[in-house]
C-alpha positions in Angstrom: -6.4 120.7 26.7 -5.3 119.1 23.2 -8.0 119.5 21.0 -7.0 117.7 17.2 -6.1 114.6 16.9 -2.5 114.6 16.5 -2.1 115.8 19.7 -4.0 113.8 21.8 -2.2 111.0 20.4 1.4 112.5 21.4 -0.2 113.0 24.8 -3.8 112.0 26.6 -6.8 112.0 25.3 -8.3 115.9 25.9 -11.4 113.9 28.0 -8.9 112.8 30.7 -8.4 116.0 31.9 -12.1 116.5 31.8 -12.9 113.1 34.0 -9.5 114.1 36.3 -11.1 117.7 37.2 -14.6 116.3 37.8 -13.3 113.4 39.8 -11.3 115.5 42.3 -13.9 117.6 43.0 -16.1 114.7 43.0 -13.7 112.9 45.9 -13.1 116.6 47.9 -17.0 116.2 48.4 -16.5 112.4 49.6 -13.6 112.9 51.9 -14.6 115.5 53.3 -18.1 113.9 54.4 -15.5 111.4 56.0 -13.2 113.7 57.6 -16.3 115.5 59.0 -19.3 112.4 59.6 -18.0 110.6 62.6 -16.9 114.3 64.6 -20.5 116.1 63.4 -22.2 113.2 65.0 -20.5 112.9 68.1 -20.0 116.7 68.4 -23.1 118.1 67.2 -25.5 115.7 67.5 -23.8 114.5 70.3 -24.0 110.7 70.2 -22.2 108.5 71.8 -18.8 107.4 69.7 -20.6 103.8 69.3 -23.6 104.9 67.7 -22.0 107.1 65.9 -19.1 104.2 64.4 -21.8 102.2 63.5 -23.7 105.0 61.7 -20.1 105.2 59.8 -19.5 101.8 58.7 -23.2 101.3 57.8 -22.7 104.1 55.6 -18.9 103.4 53.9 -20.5 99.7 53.5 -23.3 100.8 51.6 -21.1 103.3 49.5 -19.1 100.4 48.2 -22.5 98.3 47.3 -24.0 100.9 45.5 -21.6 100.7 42.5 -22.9 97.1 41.5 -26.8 99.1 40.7 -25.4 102.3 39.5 -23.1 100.4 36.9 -26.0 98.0 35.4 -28.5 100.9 35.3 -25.5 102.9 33.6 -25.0 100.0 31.0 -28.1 98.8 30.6 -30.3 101.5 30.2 -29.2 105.2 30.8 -25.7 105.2 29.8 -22.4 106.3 32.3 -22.7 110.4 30.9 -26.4 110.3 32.4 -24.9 108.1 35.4 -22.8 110.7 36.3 -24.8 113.7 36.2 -28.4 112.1 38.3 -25.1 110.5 40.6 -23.3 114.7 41.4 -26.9 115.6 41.8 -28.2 113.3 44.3 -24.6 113.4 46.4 -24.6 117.2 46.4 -28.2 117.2 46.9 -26.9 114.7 50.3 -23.8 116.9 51.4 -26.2 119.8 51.7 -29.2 118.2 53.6 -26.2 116.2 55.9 -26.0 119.7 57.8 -29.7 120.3 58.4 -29.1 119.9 62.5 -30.6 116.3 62.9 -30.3 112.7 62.5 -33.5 112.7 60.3 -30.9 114.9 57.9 -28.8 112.2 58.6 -30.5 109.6 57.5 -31.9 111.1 54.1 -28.6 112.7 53.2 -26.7 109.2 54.4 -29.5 107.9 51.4 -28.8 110.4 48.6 -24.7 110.1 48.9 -25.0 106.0 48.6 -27.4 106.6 45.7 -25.7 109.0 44.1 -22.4 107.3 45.0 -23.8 104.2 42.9 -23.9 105.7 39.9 -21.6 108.3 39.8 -18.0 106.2 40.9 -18.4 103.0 38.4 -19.0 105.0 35.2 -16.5 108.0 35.6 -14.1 105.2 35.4 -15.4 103.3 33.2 -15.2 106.5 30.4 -11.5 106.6 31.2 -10.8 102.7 29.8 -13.2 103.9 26.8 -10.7 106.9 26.1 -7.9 104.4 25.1 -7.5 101.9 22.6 -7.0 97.9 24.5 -3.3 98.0 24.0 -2.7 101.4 24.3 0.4 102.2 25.9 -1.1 105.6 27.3 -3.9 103.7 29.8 -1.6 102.9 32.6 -0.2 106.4 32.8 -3.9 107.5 32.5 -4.9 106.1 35.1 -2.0 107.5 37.0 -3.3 110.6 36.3 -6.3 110.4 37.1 -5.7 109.0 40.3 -3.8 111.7 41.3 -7.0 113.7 40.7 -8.8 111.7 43.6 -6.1 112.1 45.8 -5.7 115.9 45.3 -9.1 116.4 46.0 -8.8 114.7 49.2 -5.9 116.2 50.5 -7.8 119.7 49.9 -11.4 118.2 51.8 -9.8 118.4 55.4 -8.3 121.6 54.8 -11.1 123.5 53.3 -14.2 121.9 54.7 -12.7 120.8 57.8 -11.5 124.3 58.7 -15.2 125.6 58.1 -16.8 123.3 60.2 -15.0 123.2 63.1 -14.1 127.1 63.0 -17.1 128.3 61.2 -19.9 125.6 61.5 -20.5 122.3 60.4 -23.1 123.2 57.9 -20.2 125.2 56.1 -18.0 122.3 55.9 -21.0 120.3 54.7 -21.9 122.7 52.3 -18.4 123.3 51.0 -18.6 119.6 50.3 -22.0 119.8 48.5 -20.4 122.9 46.4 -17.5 121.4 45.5 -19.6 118.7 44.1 -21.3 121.1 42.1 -18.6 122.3 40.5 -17.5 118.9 39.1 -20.6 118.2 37.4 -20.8 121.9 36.5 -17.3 121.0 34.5 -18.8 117.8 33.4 -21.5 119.4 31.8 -19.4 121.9 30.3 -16.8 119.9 28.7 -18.9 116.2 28.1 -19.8 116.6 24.3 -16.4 118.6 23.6 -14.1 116.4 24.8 -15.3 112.8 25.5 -15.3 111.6 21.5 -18.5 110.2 22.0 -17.5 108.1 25.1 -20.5 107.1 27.7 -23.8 107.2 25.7 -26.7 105.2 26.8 -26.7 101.9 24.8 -28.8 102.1 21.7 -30.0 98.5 22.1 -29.8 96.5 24.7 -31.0 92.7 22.7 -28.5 94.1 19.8 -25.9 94.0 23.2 -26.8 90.4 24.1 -26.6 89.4 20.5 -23.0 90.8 20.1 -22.3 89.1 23.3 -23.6 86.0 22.4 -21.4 85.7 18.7 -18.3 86.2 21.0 -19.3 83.3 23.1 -20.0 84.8 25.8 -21.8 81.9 27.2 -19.2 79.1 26.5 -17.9 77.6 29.7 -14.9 78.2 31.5 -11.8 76.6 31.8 -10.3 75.2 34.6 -7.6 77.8 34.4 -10.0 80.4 34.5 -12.2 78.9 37.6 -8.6 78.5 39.6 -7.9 82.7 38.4 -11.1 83.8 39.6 -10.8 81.9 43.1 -7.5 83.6 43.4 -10.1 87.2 43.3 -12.4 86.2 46.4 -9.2 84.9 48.3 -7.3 88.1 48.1 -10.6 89.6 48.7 -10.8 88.0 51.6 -7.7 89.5 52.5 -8.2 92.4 51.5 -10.5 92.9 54.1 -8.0 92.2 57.3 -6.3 95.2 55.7 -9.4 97.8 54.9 -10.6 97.1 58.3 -8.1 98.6 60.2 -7.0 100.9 57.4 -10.5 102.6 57.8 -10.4 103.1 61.2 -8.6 106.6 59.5 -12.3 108.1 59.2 -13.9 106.7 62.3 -11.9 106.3 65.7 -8.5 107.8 64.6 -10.6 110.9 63.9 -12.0 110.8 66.9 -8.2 110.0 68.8 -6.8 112.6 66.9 -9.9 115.0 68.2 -9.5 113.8 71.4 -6.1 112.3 72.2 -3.7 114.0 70.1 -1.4 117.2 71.1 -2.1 119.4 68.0 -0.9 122.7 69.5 1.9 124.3 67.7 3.6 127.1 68.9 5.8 129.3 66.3 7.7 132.4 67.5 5.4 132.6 70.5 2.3 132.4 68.9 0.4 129.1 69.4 -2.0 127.5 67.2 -4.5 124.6 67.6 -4.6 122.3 64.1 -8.0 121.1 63.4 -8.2 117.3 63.8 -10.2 116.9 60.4 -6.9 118.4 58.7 -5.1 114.9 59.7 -7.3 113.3 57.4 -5.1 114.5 54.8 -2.1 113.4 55.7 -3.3 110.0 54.1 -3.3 111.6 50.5 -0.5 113.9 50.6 1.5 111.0 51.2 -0.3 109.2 48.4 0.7 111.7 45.9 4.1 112.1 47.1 4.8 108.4 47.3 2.9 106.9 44.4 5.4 107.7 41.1 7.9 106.2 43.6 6.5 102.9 44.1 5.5 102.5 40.2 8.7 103.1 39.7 10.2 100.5 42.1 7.4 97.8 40.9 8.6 98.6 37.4 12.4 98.5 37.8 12.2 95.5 39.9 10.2 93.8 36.9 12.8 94.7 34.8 15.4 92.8 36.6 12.9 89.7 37.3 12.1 90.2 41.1 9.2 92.0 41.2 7.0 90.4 44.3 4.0 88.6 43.3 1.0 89.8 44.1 0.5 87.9 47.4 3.7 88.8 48.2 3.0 92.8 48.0 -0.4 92.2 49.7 1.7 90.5 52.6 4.0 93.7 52.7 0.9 96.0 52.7 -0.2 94.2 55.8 3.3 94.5 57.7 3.1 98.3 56.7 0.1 98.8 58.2 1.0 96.5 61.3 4.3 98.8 61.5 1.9 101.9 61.8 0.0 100.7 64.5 2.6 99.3 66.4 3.9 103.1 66.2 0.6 104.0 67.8 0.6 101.6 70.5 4.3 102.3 71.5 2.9 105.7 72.0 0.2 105.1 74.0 1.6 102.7 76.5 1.8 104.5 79.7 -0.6 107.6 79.0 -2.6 108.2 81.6 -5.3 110.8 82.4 -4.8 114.2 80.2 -1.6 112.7 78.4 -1.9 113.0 74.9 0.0 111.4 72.4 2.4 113.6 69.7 0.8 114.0 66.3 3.9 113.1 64.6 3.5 109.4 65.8 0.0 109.8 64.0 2.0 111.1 60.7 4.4 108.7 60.7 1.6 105.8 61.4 -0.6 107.3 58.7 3.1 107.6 56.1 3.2 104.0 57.0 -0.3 102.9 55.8 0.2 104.7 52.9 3.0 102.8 52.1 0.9 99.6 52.3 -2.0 101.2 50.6 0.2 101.5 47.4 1.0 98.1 47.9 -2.2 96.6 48.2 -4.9 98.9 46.6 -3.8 99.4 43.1 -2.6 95.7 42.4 -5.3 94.4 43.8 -7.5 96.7 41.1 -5.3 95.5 38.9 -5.2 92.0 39.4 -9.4 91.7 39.1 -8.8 93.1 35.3 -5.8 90.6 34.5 -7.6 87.8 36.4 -11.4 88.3 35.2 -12.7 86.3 31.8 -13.4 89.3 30.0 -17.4 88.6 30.0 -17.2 88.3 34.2 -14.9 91.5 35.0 -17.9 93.8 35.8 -18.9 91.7 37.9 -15.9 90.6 39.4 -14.7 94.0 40.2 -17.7 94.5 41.9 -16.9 91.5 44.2 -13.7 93.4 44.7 -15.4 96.1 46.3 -17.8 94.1 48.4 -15.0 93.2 50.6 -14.2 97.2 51.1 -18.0 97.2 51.7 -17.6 94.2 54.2 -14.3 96.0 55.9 -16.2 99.2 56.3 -18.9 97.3 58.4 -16.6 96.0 60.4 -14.1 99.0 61.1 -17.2 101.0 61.7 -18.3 98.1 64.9 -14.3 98.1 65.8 -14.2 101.4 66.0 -17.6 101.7 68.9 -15.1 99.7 71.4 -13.3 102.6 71.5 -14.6 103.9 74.6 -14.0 100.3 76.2 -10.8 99.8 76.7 -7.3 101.8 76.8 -5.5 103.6 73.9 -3.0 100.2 74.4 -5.1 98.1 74.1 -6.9 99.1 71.2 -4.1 99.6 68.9 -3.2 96.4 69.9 -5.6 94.2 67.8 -4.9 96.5 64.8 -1.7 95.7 65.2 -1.7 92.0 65.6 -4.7 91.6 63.2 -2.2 92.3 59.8 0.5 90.1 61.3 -1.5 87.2 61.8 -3.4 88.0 58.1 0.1 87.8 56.6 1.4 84.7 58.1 -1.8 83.1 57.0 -1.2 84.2 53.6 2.3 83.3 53.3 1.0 79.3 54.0 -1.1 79.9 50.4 1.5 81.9 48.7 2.7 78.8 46.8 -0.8 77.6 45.8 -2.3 81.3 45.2 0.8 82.1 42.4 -0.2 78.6 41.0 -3.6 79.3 40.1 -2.8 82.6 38.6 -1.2 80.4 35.8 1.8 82.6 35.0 0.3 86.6 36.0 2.4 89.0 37.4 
């Protein structure tokens, strides 16, 4: 890490690396709870894949609510450094009690992960936009970085703790998670007064906030040009939620498909070998990481040159990526019947496809809420944002339960047709959406 100031200001700031090492261990503890939650319940605790889908979108939807308590409490009172370290307690404190061998654990470690989820997520990122300077020319490739972090960290959950709990025990795999969690806020710890230049610290005080708030006008009304920006947030919200619906079926009934439905025995040089269906879930990131300099690249080159898509337009190709994917998934499953199981490469290639529109959809749309927001309302915008993942994780975790009702067919069907129809709808706004955004790009 560069420690003087010289350097940092060739490279990152030294804290990046800090908040990118705690955050990937920080998302192998989330992802692996998702690789593992919906299998553990149906497997151990054997309920039925209903009950058990519900229990999973109840709990991604109240993960993406916590964040709007954890970050007032963080700003308000306690500060995102103290945020952080009650949040990797109570999570860790959840991954380990998740394990226990009941659905009382269930239900109190299901309580401790949203809580600590709440105020861990808002405020590690919220240090990272403190590291830079408003115009610095450094925070987009920060960011870069340190999303890479969260996506390394999940591409190692459903190797390490999904190996351990479905060839060791699903305590271990729970307990990995809870460890790993650990070991981010044990870094956290370690390196917070070093290397965070006084970033995060718990507001001295609060009426000496307001009144700063207040001299910058913070209560003056807004334009019409900034009512017509902000409507454009809640409609691609809205959309947003068409895609994270089936997107999240990833954690909930392709899990159990790929358990279940999916020919995962290799054979090499006469020796063959089962792949454990929790490793799938990292398909998702490896792609991520492999894929995601390539389309910043393409957004950028394509800007330079003038036809860079607007953002309804990318959020339109996100849902024909993900429509491709499933329509990859239902050409497979046409015709199975009985024991046939479908290839896993047709669930790698569905799941390269979603990642393609997850790079098209997820980061722009994170990025249109801060170009979009009136500086005093993009807290709380952003946190709209999210209640439309915590909307779509409701309603993938209900989709999901159906499984059991109909064919492999037919439900990849409505995943399919769901984006399709999404995208023609929002091709009839495009005009009026790129209006309202009053010249962003």
């Amino acid at each position: 890490m560069p420690q003087n100031s010289n350097e940092t200001k060739k490279g990152h700031p030294a804290g990046l690396y800090l908040l990118f090492a705690t955050e990937m261990w920080e998302r192998f503890s989330f992802y692996s709870l998702k690789a593992l939650f919906v299998l553990y319940l149906t497997s151990a605790l054997m309920l039925d894949k209903q009950e058990a889908s519900a229990h999973f979108g109840t709990l991604m939807s109240l993960i993406f609510l916590s964040p709007l308590i954890g970050g007032y409490i963080a700003d308000r009172w306690i500060g995102q450094r103290s945020a952080i370290i009650i949040g990797g307690i109570l999570m860790a404190a959840g991954q380990f009690a998740m394990g226990g061998g009941s659905m009382t654990y269930v239900f109190i470690a299901m309580g401790l992960i949203v809580a600590g989820n709440g105020f861990f997520k808002p405020n590690i990122s919220s240090i990272v936009g403190e590291l830079y300077e408003k115009n610095d020319p450094r925070r987009d490739g920060g960011f870069t970085i340190f999303y890479m972090g969260i996506n390394l960290g999940s591409l190692l959950a459903g190797f390490i703790a999904g190996t351990l709990a479905e060839k060791v025990g699903w305590g271990w795999g729970f307990a990995s998670a809870g460890i790993g969690m650990l070991i981010g806020l044990a870094l956290f710890l370690w390196g917070q007064n070093k290397y965070l230049q006084g970033k995060g610290l718990a507001p001295r005080r609060y009426a000496a906030q307001q009144k700063e708030e207040k001299t910058k006008s913070i209560d003056a009304p807004l334009t019409k040009n900034e009512k017509q920006r902000i409507a454009v947030i809640f409609i691609m919200a809205f959309f947003s939620i068409f895609f994270w619906t089936v997107f999240e079926q990833k954690g909930a009934a392709l899990n159990l498909i790929a358990k279940e439905n999916l020919d995962r025995v290799i054979t090499i040089f006469g020796h063959s070998f089962e792949i454990p269906a929790t490793w799938f879930q990292s398909v998702n990131p490896f792609f991520i990481i492999l894929l995601a300099p390539l389309f910043s690249k393409t957004w950028i080159m394509l800007g330079k040159i003038g036809k860079d898509p607007s953002i309804p337009a990318k959020f339109m190709i996100a849902f024909w990526f993900i429509a491709l994917g499933y329509g990859l998934l239902l050409t497979a499953s046409i015709g199975l019947s009985g024991a046939d199981k479908i290839g896993m490469l047709w669930l790698i290639g569905a799941y390269l496809l979603f990642t393609m529109g997850e790079l098209c959809l997820s980061p722009v749309g994170l990025s249109m809420v801060t170009k979009l927001s009136p500086p005093k309302f993009i807290s709380l915008l952003m946190g709209t944002w999210f209640l439309a993942n915590a909307a779509a994780g409701k309603l993938a975790g209900f989709y999901s339960g159906l499984l059991d009702s109909m064919t492999l067919s037919q439900f990849f069907t409505w995943p399919t047709l769901t984006p399709i129809a999404a995208s023609l709808l929002l091709l009839v706004l495009i005009k009026p959406i790129n209006k309202w955004m009053h010249g962003v790009k």
